[in-house]
KOLBATOR-856195 format. One line per 5 residues: their letters; for each residue x, y, z of C-alpha. Coordinates in nm, 4 decimals, decimal comma, padded with zeros to 6 digits. Layout:
BEGIN
A) X Y Z ~ ...
REM end
This chain:
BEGIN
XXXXX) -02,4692 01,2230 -01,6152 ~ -02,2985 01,5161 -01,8082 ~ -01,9193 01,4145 -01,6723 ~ -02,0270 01,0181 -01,7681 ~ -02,0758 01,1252 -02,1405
XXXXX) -01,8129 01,4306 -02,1223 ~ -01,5372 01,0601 -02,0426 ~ -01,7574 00,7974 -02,2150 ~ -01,4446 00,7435 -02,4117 ~ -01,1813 00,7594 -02,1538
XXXXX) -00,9550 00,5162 -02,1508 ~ -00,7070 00,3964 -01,8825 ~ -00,3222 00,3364 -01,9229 ~ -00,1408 -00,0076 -01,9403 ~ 00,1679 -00,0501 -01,7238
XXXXX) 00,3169 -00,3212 -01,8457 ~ 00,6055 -00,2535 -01,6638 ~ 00,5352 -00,1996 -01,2480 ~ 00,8253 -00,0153 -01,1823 ~ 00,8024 00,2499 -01,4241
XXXXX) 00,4457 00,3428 -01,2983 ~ 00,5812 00,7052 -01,1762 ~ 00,6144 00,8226 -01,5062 ~ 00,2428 00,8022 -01,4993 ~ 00,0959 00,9229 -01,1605
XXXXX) 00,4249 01,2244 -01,1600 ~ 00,2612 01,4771 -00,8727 ~ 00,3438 01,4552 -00,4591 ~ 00,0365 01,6131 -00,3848 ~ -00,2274 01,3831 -00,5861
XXXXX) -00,4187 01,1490 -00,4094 ~ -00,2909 00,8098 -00,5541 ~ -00,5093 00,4853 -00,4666 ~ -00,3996 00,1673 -00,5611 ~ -00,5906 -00,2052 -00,5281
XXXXX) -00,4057 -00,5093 -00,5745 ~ -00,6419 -00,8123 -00,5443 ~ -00,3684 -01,0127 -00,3218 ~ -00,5176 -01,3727 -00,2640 ~ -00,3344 -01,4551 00,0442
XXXXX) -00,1718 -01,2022 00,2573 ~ -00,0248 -01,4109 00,4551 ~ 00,1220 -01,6138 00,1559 ~ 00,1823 -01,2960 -00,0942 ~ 00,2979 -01,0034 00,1409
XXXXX) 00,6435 -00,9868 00,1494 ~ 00,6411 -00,9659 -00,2599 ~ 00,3577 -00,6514 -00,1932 ~ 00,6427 -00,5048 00,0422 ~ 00,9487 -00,5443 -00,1938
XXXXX) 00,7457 -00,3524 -00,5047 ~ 00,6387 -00,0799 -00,2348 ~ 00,9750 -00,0440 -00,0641 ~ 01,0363 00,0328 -00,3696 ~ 00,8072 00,2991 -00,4760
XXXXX) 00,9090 00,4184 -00,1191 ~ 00,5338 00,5378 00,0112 ~ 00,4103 00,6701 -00,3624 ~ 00,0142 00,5482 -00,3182 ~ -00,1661 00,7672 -00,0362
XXXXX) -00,4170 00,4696 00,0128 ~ -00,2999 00,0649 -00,0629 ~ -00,6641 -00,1444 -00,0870 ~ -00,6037 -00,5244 -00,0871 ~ -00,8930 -00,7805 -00,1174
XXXXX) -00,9646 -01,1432 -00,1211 ~ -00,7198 -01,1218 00,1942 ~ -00,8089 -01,4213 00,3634 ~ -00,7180 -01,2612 00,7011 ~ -00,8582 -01,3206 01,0161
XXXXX) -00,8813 -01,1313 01,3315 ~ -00,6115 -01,3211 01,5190 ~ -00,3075 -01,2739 01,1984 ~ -00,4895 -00,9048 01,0829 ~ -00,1993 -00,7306 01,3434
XXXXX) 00,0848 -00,9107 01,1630 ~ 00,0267 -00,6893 00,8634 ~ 00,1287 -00,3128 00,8257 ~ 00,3175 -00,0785 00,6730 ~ 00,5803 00,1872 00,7897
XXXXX) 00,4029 00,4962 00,7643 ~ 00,0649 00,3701 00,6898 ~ -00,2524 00,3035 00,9459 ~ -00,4255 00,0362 00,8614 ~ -00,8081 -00,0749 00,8239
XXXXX) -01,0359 -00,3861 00,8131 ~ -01,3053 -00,6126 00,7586 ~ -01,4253 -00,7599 01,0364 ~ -01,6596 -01,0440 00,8878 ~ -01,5155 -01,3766 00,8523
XXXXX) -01,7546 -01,5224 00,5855 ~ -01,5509 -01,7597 00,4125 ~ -01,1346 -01,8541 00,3836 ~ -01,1289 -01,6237 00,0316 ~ -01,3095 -01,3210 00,1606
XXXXX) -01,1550 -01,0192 00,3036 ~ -01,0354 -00,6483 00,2984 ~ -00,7323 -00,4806 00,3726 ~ -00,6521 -00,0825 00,3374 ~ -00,3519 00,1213 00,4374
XXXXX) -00,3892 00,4576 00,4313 ~ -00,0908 00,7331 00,4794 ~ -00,0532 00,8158 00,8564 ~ -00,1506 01,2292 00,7672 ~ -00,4848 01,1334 00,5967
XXXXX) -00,7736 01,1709 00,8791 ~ -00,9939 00,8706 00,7714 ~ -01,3595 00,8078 00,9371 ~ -01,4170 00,3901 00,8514 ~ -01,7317 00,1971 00,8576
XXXXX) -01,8096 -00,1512 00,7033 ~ -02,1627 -00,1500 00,5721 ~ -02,3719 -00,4418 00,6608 ~ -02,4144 -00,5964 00,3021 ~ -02,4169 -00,9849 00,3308
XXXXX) -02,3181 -01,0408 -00,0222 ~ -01,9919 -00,8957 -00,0407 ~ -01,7487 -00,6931 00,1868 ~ -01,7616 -00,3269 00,1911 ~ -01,5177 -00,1310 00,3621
XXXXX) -01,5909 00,2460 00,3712 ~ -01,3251 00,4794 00,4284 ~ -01,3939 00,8637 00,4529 ~ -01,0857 01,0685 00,3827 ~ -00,9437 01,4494 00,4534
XXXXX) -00,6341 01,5390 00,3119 ~ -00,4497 01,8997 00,2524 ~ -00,8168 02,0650 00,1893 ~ -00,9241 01,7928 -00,0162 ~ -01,2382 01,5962 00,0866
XXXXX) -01,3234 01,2248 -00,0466 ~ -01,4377 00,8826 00,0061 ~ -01,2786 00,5478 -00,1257 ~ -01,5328 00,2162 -00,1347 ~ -01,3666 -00,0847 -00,1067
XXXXX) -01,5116 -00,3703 -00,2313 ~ -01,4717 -00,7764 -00,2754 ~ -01,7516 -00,9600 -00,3909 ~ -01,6620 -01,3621 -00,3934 ~ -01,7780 -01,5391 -00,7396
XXXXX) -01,9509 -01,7932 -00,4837 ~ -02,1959 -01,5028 -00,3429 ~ -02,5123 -01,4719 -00,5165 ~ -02,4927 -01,1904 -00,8163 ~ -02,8586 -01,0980 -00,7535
XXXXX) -02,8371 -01,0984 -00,3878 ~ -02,5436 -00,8322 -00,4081 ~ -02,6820 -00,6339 -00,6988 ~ -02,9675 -00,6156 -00,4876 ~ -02,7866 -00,4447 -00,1304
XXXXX) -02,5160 -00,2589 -00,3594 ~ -02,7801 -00,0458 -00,4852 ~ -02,9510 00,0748 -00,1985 ~ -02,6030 00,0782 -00,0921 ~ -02,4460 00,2973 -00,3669
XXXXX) -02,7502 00,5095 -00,3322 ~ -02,7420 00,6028 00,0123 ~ -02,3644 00,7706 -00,0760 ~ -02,3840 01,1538 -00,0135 ~ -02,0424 01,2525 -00,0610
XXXXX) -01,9228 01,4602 -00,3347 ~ -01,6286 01,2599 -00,4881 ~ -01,6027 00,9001 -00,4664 ~ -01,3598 00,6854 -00,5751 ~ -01,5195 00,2780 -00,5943
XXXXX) -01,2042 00,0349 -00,5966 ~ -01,2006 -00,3852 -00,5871 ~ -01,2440 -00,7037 -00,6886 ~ -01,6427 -00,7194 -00,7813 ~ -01,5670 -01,0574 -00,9707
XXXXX) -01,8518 -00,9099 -01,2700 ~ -01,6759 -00,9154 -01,5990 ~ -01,7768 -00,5801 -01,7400 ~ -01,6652 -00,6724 -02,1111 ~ -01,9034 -00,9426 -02,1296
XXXXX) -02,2309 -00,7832 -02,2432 ~ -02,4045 -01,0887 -02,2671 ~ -02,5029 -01,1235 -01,9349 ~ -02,8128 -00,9454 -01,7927 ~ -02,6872 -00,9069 -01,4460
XXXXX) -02,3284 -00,7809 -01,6237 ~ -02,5776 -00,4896 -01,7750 ~ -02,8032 -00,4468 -01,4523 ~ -02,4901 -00,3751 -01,2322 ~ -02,2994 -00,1130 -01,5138
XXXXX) -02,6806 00,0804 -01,5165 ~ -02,6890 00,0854 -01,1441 ~ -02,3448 00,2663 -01,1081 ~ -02,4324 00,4574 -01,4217 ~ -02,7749 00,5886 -01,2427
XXXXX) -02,6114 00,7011 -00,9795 ~ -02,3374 00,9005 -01,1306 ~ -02,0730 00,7089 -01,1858 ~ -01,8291 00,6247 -01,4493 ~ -01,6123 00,3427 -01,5111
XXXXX) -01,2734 00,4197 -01,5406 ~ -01,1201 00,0335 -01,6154 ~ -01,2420 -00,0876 -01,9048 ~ -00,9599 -00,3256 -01,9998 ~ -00,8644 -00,6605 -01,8854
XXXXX) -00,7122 -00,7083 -01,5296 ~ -00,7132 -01,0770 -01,5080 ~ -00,5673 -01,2843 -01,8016 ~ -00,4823 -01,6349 -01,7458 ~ -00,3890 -01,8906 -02,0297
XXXXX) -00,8277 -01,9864 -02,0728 ~ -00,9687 -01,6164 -02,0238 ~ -00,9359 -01,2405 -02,0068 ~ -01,1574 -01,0414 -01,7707 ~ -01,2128 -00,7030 -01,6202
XXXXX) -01,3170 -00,7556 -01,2966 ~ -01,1613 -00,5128 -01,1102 ~ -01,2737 -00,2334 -01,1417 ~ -01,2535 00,1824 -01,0639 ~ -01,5655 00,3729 -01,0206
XXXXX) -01,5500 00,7108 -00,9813 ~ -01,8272 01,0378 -00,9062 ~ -01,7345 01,3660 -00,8300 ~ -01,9421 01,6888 -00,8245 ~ -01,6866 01,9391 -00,9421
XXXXX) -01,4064 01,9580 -01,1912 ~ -01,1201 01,6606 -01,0485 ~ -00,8617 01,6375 -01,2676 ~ -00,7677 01,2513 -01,2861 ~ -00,5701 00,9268 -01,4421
XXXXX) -00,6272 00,5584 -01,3756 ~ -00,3644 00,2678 -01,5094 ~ -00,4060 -00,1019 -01,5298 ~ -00,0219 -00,2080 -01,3724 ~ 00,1276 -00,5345 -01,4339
XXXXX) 00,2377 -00,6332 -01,1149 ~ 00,4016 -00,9687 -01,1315 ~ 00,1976 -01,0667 -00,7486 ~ -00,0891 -01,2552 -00,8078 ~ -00,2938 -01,3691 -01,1538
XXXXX) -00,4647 -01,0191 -01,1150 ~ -00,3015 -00,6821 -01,2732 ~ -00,3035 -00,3915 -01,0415 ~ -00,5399 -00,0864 -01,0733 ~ -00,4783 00,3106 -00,9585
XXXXX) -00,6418 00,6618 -00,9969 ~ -00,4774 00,9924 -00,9431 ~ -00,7129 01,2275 -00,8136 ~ -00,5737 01,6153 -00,8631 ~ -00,8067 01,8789 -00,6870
XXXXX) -00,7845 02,2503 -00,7771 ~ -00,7724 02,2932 -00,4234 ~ -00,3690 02,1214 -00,4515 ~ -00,0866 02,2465 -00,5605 ~ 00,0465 02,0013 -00,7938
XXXXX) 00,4836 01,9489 -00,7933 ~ 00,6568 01,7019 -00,9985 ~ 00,7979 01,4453 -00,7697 ~ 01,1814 01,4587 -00,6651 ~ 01,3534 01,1757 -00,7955
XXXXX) 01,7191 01,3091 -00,7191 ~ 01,9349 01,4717 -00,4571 ~ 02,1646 01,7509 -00,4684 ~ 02,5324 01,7350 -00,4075 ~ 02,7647 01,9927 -00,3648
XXXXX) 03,1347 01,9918 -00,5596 ~ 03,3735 02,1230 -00,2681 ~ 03,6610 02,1909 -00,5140 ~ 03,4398 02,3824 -00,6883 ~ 03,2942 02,5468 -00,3775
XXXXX) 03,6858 02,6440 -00,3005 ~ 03,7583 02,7754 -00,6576 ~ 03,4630 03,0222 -00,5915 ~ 03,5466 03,1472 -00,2284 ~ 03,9081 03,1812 -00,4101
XXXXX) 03,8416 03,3909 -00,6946 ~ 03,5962 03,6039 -00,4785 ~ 03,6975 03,9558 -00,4079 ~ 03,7173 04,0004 00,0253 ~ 03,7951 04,3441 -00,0059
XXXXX) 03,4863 04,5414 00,0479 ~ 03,3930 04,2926 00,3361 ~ 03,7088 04,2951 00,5258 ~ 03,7108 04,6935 00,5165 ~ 03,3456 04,7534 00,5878
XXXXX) 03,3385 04,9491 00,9331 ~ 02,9786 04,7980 01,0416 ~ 03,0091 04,4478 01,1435 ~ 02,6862 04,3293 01,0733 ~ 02,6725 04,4837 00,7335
XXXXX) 03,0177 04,2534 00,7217 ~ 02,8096 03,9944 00,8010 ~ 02,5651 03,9855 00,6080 ~ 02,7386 04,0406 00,2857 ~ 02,9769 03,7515 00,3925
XXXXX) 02,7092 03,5096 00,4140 ~ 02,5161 03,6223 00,0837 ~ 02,8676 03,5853 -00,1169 ~ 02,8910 03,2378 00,0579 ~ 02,5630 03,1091 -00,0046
XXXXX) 02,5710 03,2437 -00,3851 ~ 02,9097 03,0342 -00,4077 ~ 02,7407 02,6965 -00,2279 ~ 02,4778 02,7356 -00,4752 ~ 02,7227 02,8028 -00,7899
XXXXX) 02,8660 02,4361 -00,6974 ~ 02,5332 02,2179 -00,6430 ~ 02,4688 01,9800 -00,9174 ~ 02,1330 01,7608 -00,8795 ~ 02,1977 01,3592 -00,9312
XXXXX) 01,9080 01,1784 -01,0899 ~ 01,8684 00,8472 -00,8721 ~ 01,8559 00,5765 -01,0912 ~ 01,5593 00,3810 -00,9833 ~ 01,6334 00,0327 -01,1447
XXXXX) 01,9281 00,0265 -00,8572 ~ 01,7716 00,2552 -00,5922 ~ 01,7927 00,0277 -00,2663 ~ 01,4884 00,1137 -00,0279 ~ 01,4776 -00,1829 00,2555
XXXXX) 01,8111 -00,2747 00,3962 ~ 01,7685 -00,6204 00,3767 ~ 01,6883 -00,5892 00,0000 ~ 01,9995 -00,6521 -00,2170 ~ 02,1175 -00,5295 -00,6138
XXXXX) 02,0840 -00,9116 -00,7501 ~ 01,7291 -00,9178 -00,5817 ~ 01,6545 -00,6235 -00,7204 ~ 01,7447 -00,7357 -01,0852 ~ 01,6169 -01,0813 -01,0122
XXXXX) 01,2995 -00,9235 -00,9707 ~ 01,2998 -00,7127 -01,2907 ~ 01,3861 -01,0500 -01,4691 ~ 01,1542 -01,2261 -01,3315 ~ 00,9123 -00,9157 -01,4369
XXXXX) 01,0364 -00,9222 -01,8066 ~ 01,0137 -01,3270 -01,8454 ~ 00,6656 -01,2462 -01,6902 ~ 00,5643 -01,0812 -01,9942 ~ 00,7171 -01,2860 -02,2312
XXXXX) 00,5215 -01,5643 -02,1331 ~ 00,2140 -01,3712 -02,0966 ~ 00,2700 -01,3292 -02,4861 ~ 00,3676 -01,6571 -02,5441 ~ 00,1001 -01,8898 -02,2865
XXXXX) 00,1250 -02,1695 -02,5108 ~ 00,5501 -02,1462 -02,4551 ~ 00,6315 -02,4462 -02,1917 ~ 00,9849 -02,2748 -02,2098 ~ 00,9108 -01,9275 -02,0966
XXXXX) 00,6194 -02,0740 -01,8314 ~ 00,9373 -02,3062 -01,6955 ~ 01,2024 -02,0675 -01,6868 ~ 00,9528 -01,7914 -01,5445 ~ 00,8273 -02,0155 -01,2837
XXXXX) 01,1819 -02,0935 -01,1851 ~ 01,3114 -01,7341 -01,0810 ~ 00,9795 -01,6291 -00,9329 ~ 01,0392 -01,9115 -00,6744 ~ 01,4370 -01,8296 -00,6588
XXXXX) 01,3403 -01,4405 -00,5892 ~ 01,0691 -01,5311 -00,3332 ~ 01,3159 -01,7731 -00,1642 ~ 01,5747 -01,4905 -00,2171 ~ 01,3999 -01,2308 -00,0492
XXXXX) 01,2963 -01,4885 00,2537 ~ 01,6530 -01,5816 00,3105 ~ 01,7986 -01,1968 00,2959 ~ 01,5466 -01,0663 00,5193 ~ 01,6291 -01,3887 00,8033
XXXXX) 01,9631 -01,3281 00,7641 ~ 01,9618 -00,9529 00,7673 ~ 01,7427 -01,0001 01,0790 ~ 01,9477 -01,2153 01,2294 ~ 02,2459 -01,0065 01,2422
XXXXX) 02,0727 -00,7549 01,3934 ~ 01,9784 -00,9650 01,7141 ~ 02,2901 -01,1030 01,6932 ~ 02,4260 -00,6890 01,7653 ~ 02,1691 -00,6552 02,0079
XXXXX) 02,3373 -00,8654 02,2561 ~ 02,1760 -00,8588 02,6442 ~ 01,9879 -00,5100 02,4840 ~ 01,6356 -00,6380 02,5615 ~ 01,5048 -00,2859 02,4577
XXXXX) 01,6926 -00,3321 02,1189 ~ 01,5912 -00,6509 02,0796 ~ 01,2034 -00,5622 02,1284 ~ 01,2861 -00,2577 01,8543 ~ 01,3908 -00,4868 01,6191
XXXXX) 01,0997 -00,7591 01,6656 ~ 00,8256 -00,4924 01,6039 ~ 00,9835 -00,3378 01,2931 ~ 00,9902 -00,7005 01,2261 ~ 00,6193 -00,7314 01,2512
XXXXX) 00,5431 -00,3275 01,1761 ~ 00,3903 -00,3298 01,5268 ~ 00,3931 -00,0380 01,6081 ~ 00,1234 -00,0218 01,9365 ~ 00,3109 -00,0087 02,2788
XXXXX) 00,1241 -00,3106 02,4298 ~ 00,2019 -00,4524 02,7767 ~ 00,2620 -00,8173 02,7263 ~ 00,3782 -00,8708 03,1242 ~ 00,1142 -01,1290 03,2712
XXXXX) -00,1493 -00,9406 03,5194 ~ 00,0034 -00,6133 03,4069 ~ 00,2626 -00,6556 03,6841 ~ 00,5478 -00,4473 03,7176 ~ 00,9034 -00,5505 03,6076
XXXXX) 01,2033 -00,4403 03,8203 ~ 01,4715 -00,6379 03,6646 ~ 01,5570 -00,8537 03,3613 ~ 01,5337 -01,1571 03,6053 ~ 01,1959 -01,0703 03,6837
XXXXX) 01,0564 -01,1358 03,3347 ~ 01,1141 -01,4972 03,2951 ~ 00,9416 -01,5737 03,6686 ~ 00,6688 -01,3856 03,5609 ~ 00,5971 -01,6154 03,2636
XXXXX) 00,6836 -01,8745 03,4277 ~ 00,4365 -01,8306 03,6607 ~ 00,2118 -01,7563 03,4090 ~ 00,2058 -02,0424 03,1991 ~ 00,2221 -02,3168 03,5252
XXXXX) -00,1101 -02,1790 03,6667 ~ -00,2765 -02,1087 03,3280 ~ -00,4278 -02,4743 03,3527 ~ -00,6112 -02,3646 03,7044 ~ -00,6767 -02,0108 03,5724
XXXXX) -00,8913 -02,1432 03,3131 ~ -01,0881 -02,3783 03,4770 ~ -01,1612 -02,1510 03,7670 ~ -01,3243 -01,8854 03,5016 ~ -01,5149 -02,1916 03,2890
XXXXX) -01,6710 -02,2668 03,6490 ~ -01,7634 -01,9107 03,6912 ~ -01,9642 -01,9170 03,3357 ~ -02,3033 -02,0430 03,2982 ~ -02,3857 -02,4156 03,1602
XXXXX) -02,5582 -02,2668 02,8289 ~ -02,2120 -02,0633 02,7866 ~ -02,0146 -02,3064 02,8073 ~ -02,1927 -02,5535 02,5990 ~ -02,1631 -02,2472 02,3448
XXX) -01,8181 -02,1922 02,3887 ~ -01,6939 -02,5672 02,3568 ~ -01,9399 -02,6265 02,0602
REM end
C-alpha cells in the first residue's frame, strides 16, 4: 500500500505519434510490454507487422486481445524472433488472447479457469530478472459481477513478487459513477496494485474511455514508465510499461552504425612513422606494435551515422512511399481525431488508410512472388520461402502416412493417393467409432 500512495499521482505518457515511441522506453535491457487490443487478427495483422518491422523487435513481450482466433488459424500468426502463446477457449467470435514473447525469455504459461473473461498467465525469466505478465480480455457481453467475482480470488491467489496486469477489461476506470467501476479499482487496490493508465485509450466520435488498462505490483524498488501510444490499428490506443530492475544494466539503445572513412584511414597509415617497427629486432614485439598503430588509425577514421528512422526500411517487401504513406495516414489520423465533426479529414483519412493497407497487400504478393518465381524447380527454396511466408517455423512432416520421399516424383503420387482413398479412409474409422460418438460428432 506504501508504493500505491508513494505513485498515487503518477501519470502515464501520451504518444501521439507511434513511431517516435523510442524516445520514451530508450534502454535494450528493460523489459518492454506492449498490448494492442487488435479486433481481428486475421483482418488487422499485417498493419501490427508493418509498425513492428519497424520498431525491429523493441517490445520483449507483444499481448493482443479480442483476437478472434481459433485453434485451426492460431498457427498462421507469429513473429520472427518471438514464441508465441494462447487462449485456448473459444467462447464467443470477439474473445481471445494472443502473446509473443522474445525467443530468450523462459516463460512458464497457464490459462486460469475464469469463465468470465480470458486470462492468460505468463511467468517470465529474463537476464536475472524474475516477473509475471496477466493478460486479460473481458468481453462487455460477460457479466461484470460474475468476473469481479473469479478475478478476485483470482488476483489473490498471485504469489509472485512483480506483476505486470495488461488488457482489455472493457471497465471504464474514469467513470466513478458506477459501483462495480469502484468495486473492481478496490479489489486491485487491496491487493497491491496500482494503476498505471489513467487516461483515455479508446476515443471514438460519441465517447472517451479507459479501458485498457496496466496494473502493476512489485515488492522491491522497479524503476518504471508506461505510455498511452496512438497507434493508427484499431479504435483502441496502444498501452506499454518499461520495467528497469537494479539487477540490469541499463544502455541507451543503438540507433546508428559506424563507418569507417578509408581515405582517411590511408592519410593516417601515411603520416605514421614505420621506423621503430621496421628496425625492431623481435618480431613479435614488431607485431604487436604494428597492429596497435593500425587499430589506433581504424579507430581515428570511424564516424557513427545516426539512422534516420522515418526512412529506415526493416521488411524487404516494405517500400519508402509505404513508409511515408503510413506516416500520412498517421498525421491525417490525428487531425481528424481533433476535428471528429470534419467530414473532410474523416474522408481523406479514410481514403489513404485503405490505399496503404491495399499498398502493403500488393507489395508483399508481389515481393513474394518474385521470390518463387527465383526459386525455380528448388522445392527446398520454395518451402523456405512459404514458411517465412506464414512465420512457421516448426519442421512438420506433411507427407501422408509419414512415408518416405525418394524423389520429387514421389510427392505428387503420394497425395494423390492420399486424397483418392480419403473418402474410404474415413468411413472405415466412423465404422470403427461407437453409435453415441458418432451421433456426437455429426451433431
Amino acid at each position: 500500500m506504501d508504493d500505491i500512495q508513494e505513485y498515487q499521482n503518477y501519470q502515464s505518457k501520451i504518444i501521439s505519434d507511434p513511431w517516435n515511441v523510442k524516445t520514451i522506453f530508450d534502454y535494450e535491457t528493460d523489459q518492454k510490454i506492449l498490448h494492442i487490443n487488435i479486433r481481428s487478427v486475421r483482418k488487422n495483422f499485417e498493419l501490427l507487422e508493418t509498425y513492428l518491422d519497424y520498431l525491429n523487435q523493441y517490445f520483449q513481450i507483444i499481448i493482443l486481445t479480442e483476437t478472434w482466433h481459433s485453434k485451426y488459424n492460431v498457427d498462421n500468426f507469429q513473429l520472427a524472433g518471438y514464441k508465441a502463446y494462447y487462449t485456448t477457449t473459444e467462447k464467443t467470435k470477439g474473445t481471445g488472447i494472443i502473446a509473443f514473447v522474445k525467443s530468450e525469455i523462459q516463460v512458464v504459461s497457464n490459462q486460469p479457469n475464469i469463465g468470465a473473461a480470458d486470462i492468460l498467465q505468463l511467468t517470465c525469466a529474463s537476464n536475472n530478472f524474475n516477473f509475471t505478465v496477466v493478460c486479460v480480455y473481458r468481453s462487455p457481453s460477460d457479466s461484470i459481477h460474475e468476473f469481479l467475482h473469479q478475478y478476485k480470488k483470482y488476483i489473490s491467489s498471485i504469489r509472485e513478487d512483480t506483476v505486470v496486469i495488461a488488457g482489455d477489461m472493457n471497465i471504464n476506470i474514469q467513470d466513478a459513477t458506477l459501483s462495480t467501476h469502484l468495486e473492481y479499482l478496490d479489489i486491485m487496490a487491496e491487493n497491491g496494485y496500482m494503476s498505471c493508465i489513467n487516461k483515455p485509450t479508446r476515443e471514438t466520435d460519441i465517447s472517451s474511455t479507459c479501458i485498457d488498462h496496466i496494473f502493476f505490483k512489485c515488492k522491491k524498488k522497479i524503476n518504471f514508465q508506461t505510455a498511452i501510444i496512438h497507434v493508427i490499428i484499431t479504435d483502441h490506443h496502444a498501452t506499454a510499461i518499461s520495467l528497469s530492475s537494479e539487477n540490469l544494466i541499463s544502455t541507451p539503445l543503438n540507433t546508428g552504425y559506424t563507418k569507417i572513412n578509408y581515405n582517411s584511414l590511408l592519410d593516417f597509415i601515411k603520416d605514421q612513422d614505420w621506423t621503430k617497427e621496421i628496425n625492431q629486432l623481435n618480431v613479435n614485439t614488431a607485431l604487436e606494435t604494428l597492429i596497435e598503430k593500425i587499430m589506433e588509425a581504424v579507430n581515428k577514421s570511424k564516424t557513427t551515422i545516426q539512422k534516420n528512422s522515418r526512412t529506415t526500411i526493416i521488411k524487404k517487401w516494405m517500400t519508402p512511399m509505404i513508409l511515408a504513406s503510413v506516416r500520412k495516414k498517421n498525421k491525417l489520423y490525428k487531425q481528424y481525431k481533433k476535428n471528429p465533426t470534419n467530414i473532410e479529414f474523416q474522408t481523406e483519412f479514410k481514403k489513404i488508410r485503405n490505399s496503404v493497407n491495399i499498398e502493403i497487400k500488393k507489395a508483399k504478393e508481389n515481393y513474394y512472388k518474385q521470390l518463387f518465381i527465383s526459386a525455380d524447380k528448388d522445392i527446398k527454396k520454395k518451402w523456405k520461402i512459404f514458411n517465412n511466408i506464414t512465420s512457421n517455423t516448426n519442421e512438420q512432416n506433411l507427407i501422408p502416412d509419414e512415408k518416405k520421399i525418394d524423389s520429387e516424383d514421389d510427392l505428387p503420387n503420394q497425395f494423390n493417393n492420399h486424397f483418392v482413398n480419403i473418402g474410404q479412409t474415413l468411413t472405415s474409422n466412423l465404422q470403427r467409432l461407437p453409435t453415441e460418438q458418432i451421433l456426437t460428432t455429426t451433431n
